[in-house]
C-alpha positions as CSV (number, residue, x, y, z in Angstrom):
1,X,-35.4,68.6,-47.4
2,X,-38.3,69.5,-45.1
3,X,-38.8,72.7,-42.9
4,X,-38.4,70.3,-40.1
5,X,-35.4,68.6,-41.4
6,X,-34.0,72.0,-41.6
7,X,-34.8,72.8,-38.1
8,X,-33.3,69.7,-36.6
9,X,-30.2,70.1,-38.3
10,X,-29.9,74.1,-37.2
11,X,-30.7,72.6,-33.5
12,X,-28.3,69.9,-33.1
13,X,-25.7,72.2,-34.8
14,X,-26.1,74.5,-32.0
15,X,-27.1,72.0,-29.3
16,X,-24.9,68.7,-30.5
17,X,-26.7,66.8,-27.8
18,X,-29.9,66.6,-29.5
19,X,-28.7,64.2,-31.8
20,X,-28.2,61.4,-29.2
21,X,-30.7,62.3,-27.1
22,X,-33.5,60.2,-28.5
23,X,-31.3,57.6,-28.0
24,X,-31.9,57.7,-24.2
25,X,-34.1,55.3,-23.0
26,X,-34.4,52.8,-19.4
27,X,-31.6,50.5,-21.6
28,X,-29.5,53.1,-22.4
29,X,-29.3,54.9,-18.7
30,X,-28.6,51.9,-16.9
31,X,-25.7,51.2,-19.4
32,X,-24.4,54.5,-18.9
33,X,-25.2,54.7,-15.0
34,X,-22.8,51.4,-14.6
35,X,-19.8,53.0,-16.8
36,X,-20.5,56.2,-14.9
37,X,-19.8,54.4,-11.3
38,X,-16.3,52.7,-13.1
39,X,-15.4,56.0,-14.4
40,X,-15.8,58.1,-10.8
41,X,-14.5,55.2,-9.4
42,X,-11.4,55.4,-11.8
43,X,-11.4,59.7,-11.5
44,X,-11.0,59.8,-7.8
45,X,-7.5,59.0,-7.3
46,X,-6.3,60.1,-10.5
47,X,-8.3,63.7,-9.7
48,X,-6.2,64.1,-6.4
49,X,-2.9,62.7,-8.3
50,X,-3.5,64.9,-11.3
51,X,-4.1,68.0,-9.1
52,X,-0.7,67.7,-6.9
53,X,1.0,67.0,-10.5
54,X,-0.5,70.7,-11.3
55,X,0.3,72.1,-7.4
56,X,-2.5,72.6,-6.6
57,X,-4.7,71.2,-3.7
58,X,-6.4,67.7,-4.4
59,X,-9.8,68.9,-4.7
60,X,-9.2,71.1,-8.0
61,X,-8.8,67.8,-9.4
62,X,-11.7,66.5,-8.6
63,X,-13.7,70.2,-9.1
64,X,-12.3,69.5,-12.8
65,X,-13.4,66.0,-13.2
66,X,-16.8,67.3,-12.1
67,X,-17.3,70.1,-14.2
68,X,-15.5,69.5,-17.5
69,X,-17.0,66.6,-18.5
70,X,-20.9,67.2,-18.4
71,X,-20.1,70.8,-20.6
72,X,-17.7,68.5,-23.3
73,X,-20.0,65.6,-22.7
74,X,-23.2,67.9,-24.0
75,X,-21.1,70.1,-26.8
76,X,-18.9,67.7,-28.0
77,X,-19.1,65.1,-30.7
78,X,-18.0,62.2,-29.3
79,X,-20.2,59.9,-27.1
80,X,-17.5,57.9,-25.6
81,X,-14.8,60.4,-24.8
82,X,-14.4,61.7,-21.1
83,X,-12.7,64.8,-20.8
84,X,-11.4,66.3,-17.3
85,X,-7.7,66.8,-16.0
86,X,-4.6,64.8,-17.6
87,X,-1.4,64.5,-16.7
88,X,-0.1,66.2,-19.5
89,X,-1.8,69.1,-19.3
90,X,-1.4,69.2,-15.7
91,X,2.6,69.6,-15.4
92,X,2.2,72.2,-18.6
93,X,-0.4,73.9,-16.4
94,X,2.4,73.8,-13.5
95,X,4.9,74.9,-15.4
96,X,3.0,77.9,-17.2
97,X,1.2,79.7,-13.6
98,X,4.9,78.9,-12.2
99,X,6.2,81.2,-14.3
100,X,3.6,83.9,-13.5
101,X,3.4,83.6,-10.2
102,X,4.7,81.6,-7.0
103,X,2.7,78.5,-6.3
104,X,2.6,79.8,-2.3
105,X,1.1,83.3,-3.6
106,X,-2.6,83.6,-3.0
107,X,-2.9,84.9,-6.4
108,X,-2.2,80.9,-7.7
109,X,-5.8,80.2,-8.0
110,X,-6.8,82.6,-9.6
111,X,-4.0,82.8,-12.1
112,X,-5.1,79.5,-12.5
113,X,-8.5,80.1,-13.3
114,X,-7.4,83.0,-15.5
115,X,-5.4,80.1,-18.0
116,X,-8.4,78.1,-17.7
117,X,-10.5,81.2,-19.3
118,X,-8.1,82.0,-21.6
119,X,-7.5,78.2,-22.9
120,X,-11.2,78.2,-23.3
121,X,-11.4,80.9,-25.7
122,X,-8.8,80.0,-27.6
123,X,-10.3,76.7,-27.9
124,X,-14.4,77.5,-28.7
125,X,-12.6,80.5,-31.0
126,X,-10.8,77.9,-33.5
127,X,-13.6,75.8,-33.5
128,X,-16.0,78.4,-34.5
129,X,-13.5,79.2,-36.9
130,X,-13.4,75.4,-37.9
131,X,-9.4,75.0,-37.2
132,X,-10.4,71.4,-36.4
133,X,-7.6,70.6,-39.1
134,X,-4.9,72.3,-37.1
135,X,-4.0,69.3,-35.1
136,X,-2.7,67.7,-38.2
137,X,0.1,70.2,-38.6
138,X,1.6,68.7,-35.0
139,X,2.8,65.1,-36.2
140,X,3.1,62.4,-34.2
141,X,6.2,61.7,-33.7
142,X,6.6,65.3,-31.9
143,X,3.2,64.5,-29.3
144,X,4.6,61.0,-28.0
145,X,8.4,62.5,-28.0
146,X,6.4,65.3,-25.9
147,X,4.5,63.1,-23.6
148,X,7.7,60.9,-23.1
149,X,9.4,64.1,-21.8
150,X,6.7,65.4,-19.7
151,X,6.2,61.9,-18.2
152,X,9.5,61.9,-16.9
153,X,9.3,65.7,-15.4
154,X,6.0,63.8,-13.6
155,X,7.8,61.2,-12.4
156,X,11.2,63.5,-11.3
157,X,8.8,66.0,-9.5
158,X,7.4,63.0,-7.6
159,X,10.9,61.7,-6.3
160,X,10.6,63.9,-3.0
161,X,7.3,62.9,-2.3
162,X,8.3,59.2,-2.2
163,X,11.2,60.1,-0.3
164,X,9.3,62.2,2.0
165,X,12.7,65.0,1.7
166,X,12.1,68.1,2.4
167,X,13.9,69.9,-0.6
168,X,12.3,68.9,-3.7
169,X,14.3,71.2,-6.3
170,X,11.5,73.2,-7.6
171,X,10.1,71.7,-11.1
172,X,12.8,72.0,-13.4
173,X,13.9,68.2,-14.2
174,X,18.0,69.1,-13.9
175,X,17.3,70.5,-10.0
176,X,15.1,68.1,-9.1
177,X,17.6,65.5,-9.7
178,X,20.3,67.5,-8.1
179,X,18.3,68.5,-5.2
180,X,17.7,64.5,-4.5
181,X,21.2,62.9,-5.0
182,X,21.9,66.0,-2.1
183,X,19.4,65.3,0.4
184,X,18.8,61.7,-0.7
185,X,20.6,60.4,3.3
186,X,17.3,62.5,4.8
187,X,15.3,59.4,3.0
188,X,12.3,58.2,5.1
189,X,12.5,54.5,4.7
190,X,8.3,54.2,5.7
191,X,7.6,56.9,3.2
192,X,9.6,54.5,0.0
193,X,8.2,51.4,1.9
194,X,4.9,52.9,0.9
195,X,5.3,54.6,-2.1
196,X,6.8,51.2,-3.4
197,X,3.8,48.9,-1.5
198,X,1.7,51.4,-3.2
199,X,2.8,51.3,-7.1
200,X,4.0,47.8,-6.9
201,X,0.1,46.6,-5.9
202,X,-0.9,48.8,-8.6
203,X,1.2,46.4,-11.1
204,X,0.3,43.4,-9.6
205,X,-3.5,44.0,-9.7
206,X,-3.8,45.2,-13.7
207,X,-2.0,42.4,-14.3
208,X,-3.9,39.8,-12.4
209,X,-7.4,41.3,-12.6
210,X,-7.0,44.2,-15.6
211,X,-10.6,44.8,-14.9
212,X,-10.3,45.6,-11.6
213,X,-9.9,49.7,-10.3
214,X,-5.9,48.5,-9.9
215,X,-5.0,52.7,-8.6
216,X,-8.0,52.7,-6.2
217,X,-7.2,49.8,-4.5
218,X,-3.7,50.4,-4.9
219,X,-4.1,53.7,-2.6
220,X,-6.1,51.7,0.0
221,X,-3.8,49.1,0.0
222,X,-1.0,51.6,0.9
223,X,-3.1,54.0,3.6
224,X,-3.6,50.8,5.3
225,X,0.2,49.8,5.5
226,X,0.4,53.4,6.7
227,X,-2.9,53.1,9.1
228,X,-1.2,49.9,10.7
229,X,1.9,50.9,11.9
230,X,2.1,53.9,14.5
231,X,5.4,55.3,13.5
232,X,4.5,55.5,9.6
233,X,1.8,57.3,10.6
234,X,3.6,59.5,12.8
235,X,6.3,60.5,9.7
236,X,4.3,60.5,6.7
237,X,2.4,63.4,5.2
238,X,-1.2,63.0,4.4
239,X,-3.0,64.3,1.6
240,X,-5.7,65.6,3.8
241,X,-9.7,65.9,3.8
242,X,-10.5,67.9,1.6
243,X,-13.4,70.8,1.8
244,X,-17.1,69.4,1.7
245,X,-19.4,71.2,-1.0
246,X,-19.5,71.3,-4.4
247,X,-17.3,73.3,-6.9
248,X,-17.1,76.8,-5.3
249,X,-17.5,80.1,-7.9
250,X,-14.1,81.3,-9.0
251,X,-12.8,84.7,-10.1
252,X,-10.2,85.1,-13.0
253,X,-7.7,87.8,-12.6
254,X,-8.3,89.2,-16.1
255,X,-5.6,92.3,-15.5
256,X,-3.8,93.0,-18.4
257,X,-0.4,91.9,-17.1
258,X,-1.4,88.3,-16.2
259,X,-3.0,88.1,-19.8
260,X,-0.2,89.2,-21.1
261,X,2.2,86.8,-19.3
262,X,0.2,83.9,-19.6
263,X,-1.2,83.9,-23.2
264,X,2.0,82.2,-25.0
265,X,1.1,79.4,-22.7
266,X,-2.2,79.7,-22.6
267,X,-2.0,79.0,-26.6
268,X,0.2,76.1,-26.3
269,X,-2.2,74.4,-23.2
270,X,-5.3,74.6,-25.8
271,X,-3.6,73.3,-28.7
272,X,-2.1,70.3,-26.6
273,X,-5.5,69.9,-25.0
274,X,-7.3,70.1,-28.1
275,X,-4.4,67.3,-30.1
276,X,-5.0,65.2,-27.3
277,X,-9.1,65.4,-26.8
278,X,-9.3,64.9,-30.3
279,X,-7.0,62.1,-31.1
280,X,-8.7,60.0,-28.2
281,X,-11.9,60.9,-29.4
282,X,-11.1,59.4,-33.0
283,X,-9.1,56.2,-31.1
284,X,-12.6,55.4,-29.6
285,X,-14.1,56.0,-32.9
286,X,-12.6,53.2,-34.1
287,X,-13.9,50.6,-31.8
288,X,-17.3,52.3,-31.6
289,X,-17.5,53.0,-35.5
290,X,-18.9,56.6,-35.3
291,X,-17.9,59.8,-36.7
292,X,-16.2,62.7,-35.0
293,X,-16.6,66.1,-35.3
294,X,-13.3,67.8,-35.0
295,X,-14.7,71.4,-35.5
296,X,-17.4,70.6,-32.7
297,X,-15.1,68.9,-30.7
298,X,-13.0,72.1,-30.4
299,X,-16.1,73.7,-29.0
300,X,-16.8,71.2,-26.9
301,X,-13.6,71.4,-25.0
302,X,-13.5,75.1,-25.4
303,X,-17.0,75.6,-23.8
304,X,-15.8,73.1,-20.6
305,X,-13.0,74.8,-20.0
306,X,-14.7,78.2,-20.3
307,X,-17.2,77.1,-17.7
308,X,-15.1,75.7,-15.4
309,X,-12.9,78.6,-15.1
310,X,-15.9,79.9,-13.4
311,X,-16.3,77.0,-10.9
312,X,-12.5,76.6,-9.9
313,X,-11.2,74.3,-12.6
314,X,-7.7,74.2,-14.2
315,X,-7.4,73.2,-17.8
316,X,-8.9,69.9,-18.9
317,X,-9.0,67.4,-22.3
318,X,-10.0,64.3,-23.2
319,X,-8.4,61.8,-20.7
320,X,-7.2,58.1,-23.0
321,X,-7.9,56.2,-19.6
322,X,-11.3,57.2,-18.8
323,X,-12.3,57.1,-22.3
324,X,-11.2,53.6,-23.1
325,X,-12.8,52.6,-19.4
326,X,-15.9,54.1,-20.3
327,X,-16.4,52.5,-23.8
328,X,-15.1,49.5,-22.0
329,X,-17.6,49.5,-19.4
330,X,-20.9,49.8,-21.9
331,X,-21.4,52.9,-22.0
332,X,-23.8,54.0,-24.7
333,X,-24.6,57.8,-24.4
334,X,-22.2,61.0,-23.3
335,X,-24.6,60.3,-20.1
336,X,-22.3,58.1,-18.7
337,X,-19.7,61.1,-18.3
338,X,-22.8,63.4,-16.7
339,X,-23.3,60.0,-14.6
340,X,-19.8,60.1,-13.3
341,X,-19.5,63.7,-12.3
342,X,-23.0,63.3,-10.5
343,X,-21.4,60.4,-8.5
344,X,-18.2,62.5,-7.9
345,X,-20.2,65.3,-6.8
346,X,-21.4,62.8,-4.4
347,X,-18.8,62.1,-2.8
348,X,-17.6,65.8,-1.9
349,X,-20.7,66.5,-0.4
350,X,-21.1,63.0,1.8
351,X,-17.6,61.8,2.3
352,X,-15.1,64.7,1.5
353,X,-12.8,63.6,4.5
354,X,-11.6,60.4,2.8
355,X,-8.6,61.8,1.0
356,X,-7.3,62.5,4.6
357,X,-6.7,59.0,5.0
358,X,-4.2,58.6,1.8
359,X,0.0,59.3,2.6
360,X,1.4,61.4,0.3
361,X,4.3,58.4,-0.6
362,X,0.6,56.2,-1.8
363,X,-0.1,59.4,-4.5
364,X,3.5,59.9,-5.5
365,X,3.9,55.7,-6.5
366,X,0.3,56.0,-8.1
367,X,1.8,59.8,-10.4
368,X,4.5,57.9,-10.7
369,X,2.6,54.9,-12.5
370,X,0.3,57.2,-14.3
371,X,3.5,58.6,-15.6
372,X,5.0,55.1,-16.7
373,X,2.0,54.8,-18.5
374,X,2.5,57.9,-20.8
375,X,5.3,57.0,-22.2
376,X,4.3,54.8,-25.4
377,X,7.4,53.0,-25.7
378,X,5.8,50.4,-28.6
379,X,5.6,53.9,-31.1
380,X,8.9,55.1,-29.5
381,X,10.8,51.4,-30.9
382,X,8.5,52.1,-34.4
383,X,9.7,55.4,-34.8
384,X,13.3,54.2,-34.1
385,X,13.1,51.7,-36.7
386,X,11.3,53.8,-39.0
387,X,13.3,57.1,-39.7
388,X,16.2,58.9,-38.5
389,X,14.5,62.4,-39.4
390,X,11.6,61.1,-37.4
391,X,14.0,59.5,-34.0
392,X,15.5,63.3,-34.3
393,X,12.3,65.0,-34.1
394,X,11.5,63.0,-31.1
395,X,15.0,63.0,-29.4
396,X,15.0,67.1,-29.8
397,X,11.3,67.1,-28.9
398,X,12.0,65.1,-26.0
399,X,15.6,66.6,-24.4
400,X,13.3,70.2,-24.8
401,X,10.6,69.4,-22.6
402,X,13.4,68.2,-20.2
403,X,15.4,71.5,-20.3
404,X,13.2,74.4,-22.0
405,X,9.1,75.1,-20.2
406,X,7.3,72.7,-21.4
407,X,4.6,75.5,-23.5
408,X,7.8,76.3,-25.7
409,X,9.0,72.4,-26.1
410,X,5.6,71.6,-28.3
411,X,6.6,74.2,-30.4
412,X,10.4,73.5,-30.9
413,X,9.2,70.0,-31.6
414,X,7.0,71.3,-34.4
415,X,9.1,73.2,-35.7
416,X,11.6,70.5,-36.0
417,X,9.3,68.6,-37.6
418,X,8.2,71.4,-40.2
419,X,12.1,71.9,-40.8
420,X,12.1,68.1,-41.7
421,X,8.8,68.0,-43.9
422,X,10.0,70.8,-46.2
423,X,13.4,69.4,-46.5
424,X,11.8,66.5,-47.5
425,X,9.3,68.7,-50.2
426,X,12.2,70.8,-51.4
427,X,13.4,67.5,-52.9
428,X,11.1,66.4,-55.1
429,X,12.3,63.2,-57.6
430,X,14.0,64.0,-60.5
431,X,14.1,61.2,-63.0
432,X,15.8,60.8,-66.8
433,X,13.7,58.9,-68.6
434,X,13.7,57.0,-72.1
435,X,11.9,54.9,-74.8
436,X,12.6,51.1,-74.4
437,X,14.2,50.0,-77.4
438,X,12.9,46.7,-77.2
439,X,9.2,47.2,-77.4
440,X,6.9,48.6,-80.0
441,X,5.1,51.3,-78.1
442,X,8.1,52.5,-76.9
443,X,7.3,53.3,-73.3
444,X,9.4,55.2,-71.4
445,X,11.2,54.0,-68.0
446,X,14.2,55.3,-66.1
447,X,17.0,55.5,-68.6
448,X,19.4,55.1,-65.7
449,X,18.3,52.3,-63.6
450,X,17.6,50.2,-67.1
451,X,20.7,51.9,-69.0
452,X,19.0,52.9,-71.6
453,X,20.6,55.5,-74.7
454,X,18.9,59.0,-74.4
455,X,18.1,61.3,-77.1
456,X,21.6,63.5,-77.4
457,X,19.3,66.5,-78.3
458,X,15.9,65.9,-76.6
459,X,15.8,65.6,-72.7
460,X,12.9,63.7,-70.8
461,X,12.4,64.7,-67.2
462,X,9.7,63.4,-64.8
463,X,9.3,65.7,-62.2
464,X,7.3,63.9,-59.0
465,X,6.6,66.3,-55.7
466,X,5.6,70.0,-55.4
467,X,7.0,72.6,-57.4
468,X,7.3,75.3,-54.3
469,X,10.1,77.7,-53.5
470,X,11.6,75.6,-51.7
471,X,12.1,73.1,-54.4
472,X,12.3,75.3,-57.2
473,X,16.4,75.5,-56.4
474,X,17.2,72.1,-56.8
475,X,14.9,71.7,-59.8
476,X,17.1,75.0,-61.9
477,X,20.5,73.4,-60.8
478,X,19.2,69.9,-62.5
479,X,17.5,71.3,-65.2
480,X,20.6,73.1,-65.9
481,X,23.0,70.4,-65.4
482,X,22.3,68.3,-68.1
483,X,25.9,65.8,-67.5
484,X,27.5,68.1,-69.8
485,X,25.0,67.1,-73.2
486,X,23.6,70.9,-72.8
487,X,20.3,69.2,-74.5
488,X,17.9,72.6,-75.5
489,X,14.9,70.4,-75.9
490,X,13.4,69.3,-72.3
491,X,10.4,67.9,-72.1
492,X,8.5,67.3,-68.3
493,X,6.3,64.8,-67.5
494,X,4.2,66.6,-65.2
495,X,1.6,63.8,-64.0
496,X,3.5,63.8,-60.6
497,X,3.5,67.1,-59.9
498,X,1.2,67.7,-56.7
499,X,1.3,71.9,-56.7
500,X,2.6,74.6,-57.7
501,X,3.4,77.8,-56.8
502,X,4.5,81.6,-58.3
503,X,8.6,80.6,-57.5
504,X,7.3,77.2,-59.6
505,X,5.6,78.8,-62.1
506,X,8.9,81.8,-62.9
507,X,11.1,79.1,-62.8
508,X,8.9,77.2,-65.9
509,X,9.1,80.7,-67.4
510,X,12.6,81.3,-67.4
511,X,13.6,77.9,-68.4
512,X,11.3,78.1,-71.6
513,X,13.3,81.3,-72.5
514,X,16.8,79.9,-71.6
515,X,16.5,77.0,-73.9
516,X,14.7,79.4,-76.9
517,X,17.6,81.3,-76.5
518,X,19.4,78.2,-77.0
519,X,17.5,77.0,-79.9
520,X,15.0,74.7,-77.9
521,X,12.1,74.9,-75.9
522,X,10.7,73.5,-72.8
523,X,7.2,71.4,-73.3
524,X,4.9,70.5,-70.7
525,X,3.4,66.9,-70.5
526,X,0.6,65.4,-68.7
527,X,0.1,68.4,-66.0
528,X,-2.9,68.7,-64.2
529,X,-5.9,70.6,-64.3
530,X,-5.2,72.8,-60.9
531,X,-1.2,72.7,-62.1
532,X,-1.9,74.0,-65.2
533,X,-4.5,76.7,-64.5
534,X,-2.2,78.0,-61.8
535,X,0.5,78.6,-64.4
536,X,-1.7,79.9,-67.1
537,X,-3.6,82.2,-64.5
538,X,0.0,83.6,-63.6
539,X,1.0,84.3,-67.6
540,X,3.9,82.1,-67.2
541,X,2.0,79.4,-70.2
542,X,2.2,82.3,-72.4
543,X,5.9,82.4,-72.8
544,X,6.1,79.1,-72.5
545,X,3.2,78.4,-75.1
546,X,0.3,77.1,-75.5
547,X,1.1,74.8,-78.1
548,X,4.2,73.5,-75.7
549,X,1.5,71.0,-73.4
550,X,0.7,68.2,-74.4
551,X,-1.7,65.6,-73.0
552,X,0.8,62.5,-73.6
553,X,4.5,61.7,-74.1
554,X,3.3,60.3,-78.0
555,X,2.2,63.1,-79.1
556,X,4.8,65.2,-77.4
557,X,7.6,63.1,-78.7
558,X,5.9,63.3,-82.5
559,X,5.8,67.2,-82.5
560,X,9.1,68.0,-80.8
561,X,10.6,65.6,-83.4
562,X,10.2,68.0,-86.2
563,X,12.0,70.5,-84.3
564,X,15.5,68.5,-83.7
565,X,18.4,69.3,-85.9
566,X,19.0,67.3,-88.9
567,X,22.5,66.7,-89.2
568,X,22.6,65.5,-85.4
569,X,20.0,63.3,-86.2
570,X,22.4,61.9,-89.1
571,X,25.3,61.5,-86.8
572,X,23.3,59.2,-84.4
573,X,23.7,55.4,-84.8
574,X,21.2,54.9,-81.5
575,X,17.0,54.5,-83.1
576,X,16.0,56.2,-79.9
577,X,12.0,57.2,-81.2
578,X,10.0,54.9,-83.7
579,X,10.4,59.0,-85.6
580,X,14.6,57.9,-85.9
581,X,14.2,55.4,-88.3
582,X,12.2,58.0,-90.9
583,X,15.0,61.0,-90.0
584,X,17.0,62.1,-92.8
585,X,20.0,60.1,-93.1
586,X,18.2,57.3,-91.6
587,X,18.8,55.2,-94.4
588,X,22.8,54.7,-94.0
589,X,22.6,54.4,-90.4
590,X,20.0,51.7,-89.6
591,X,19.1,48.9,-91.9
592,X,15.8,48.6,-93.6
593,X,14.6,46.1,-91.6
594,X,15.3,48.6,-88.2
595,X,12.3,51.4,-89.5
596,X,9.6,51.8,-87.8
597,X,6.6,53.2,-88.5
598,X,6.0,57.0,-87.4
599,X,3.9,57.2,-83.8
């Protein structure tokens, strides 16, 4: 490799960007430029939405969908994936500054921009650190069980906003709910009217023209219902204009008691952020068929969210909408991202008024359609069908981001799904195997699902899973329970086992002294390389012995022969081993014709 290879590759590690770069050409930025008008075209209404989800005003959305996205664009790995606010993240960011501080306090914002800091660091820190693995510890089942749950806290928080009532019950999902069915006679009947007009022409136009920006014109549809009649107008709460200018400078309040109270949350926001950035980032990868970075995708989000804590941005990731829009809509180059935040940025400066014109009923229907589309009921009916373990991690996964704050509910749900996962690796498969009488090689199968006659001194076990501490209980109890035969010959087939550890490798130990003491001895078959050195590295292979292992079940079978007792080997009528028919006293219990050669 040249000096210049060298140097490219130490530059685009540092600056990811210059590997697509060269790419850029007249083609390329016209592509992008047309996906960047359908993705701010797609990011202004679900900017505002996402930002009252949050509580905070509408144009923190939009601040976010400006900033984020040209730092994760330029950092990231992906080309196609379009970060800024999410609903998810945005009722976890709720719920984590809510327990800080009051959402009335003037200390919000900054509290805000503080979790923004803080879920940067974390972020860019496990990247350098190249955590990008770490996702995979959060399984599936728990993130759609978790988005299911926080979908309906989105859609619950909403209900007084379509209702126009002036009690919403805070933002847990039990008081919400009560706080309606009580004040649910105070309903304005032109605030549901166009809440309903609203989501319903939001339906009707993804299904008749999918193409078409179905929330935008959904939100025009239902300012104009309001605009047209004088008492709807006169009833129902605007949004409001919001403030004209680009994203302001923000200050984080980095005093040790707001760090303090906000960094359990602050954790689970960047590793929710992160599982979510990166899993659309690989969807896309599919249909584009490029590679993803998960290491420099950590830094990519972590950097955005770093920088826009200083430019009055709340917590962003990668957003599954945008993204699919944008690889969708041609886009070739991260440019298209950069292209959409210019066009946002736009918009604030020329035309910042035009959110004044949208009723608060129009942008609870469109949250509440956002919402509906979290939920992914076709994974929700798979996992039903699929496993119980799996429906339980989602059902407990789900009730807990209804009744616990939602930066705890992740990690119940992971931790039910750890519980699960090493209930299912403490039991690995024990199985009794056997020659086949029947066939000249005498292969061995499982001697109970073929009923086949085991040796009444020698014991064959194939052991298939990890020999862990969390296994290594039910292993003793069945190498010790031998159906009452008390065989002191075992011998394991160990091709199956994945890893072991030091609770694995006593337990070998202590069973190869058990059944010397006996008489016996445990031998080792087929292990592998890693197994094995672990086990001889630890001394346990010394008191088993060396010259216990063996490479295959033949040869096993031929040495531990010589070590049976004779006069058991008289008093058995079965020819278990092609050795049985050359035992002594084989003579007068199997006929000439029934010896076999030695294998």
């Amino acid at each position: 490799m040249t000096a210049d290879s060298n140097q490219r590759l130490t530059s685009v590690k540092f600056l990811p960007f210059l590997a697509w770069w060269p790419l850029v050409n007249k083609r390329c930025l016209r592509a992008d430029l047309i996906a960047g008008l359908t993705g701010a075209i797609i990011v202004l209404p679900q900017g505002v939405a996402y930002a009252l989800i949050a509580g905070l005003p509408p144009q923190y959305g939009l601040y976010t969908a400006i900033v984020t996205p040209i730092i994760a664009g330029l950092f990231g790995s992906s080309r196609h994936l379009v970060s800024g606010p999410t609903a998810a993240i945005s009722i976890i960011v709720l719920s984590v500054i809510s327990g800080v501080g009051p959402q009335s306090s003037t200390e919000f914002i900054s509290i805000m921009l503080t979790l923004t800091l803080m879920v940067g660091i974390i972020q860019f820190a496990l990247g350098l650190a190249r955590m990008g693995t770490l996702v995979n510890f959060i399984s599936h089942t728990v993130v759609v069980g978790f988005t299911a749950g926080a979908a309906v806290l989105i859609a619950t928080s909403q209900l007084s906003h379509l209702l126009s009532l002036t009690e919403g019950g805070g933002h847990s999902f039990i008081a919400s709910l009560i706080a309606v069915a009580k004040n649910i006679g105070a309903t304005n009947p032109w605030s549901l009217a166009i809440g309903l007009i609203t989501l319903c022409s939001a339906v009707l136009i993804r299904y008749w023209r999918p193409k078409w920006p179905n929330m935008l014109m959904a939100m025009l549809i239902g300012s104009a219902v309001c605009l047209l009649f004088e008492s709807a107008q006169q009833s129902v709460t605007m949004v409001g204009a919001m403030p004209r200018g680009l994203p302001p400078p923000g200050v984080p309040d980095l005093s040790p008691g707001v760090l303090r109270d906000l960094a359990p949350g602050a954790l689970a926001v960047a590793v929710i952020a992160l599982i979510e950035a990166v899993s659309i980032g690989r969807a896309v990868a599919l249909r584009s068929h490029q590679q993803i970075n998960g290491n420099q995708e950590f830094v990519g989000q972590g950097l955005s969210n770093i920088v826009g804590s200083f430019f009055s941005c709340y917590p962003g990731s990668g957003s599954f909408t945008r993204s699919g829009a944008n690889y969708d809509a041609g886009a070739q180059t991260p440019m298209a991202a950069i292209f959409a935040s210019l066009i946002l940025a736009l918009v604030l400066l020329l035309i910042p008024g035009i959110t004044g014109y949208l009723p608060m009923p129009a942008m609870a229907g469109i949250v509440m359609l956002i919402a509906w589309n979290l939920i992914d009921f076709h994974h929700i009916r798979q996992i039903v069908r699929a496993s119980r373990g799996e429906m339980a991690v989602l059902v407990v996964t789900f009730a807990s981001t209804l009744v616990l704050q939602l930066e705890f509910a992740i990690y119940v749900g992971v931790l039910v799904s750890l519980i699960l996962q090493l209930q299912r690796t403490s039991r690995p498969l024990l199985v009794d195997l056997a020659p086949v009488p029947d066939r000249d090689e005498r292969p061995l199968r499982n001697a109970a699902l073929r009923d086949l006659p085991e040796c009444p001194q020698l014991r064959i076990l194939r052991i298939d899973g990890a020999l862990f501490f969390g296994a290594v209980d039910r292993v003793q109890t069945e190498l010790k329970t031998d159906v009452g035969r008390n065989r002191s010959h075992v011998l394991i087939i160990g091709n199956g086992i994945s890893l072991i550890d030091v609770a694995g490798g006593e337990l070998l130990a202590q069973e190869a002294q058990r059944l010397r003491a006996m008489g016996g001895g445990l031998y080792l078959c087929g292990i592998k390389p890693p197994v094995l050195e672990m086990v001889r590295r630890g001394g346990y292979l010394q008191i088993i012995g060396e010259e216990n292992c063996f490479s295959s079940p033949k040869e096993a079978i031929k040495t531990i022969f010589t070590e049976l007792e004779d006069d058991i080997c008289r008093r058995c009528t079965q020819r278990i081993f092609l050795e049985c028919a050359n035992a002594p006293g084989a003579e007068q219990n199997f006929p000439a014709s029934a010896k076999g050669v030695s294998s």
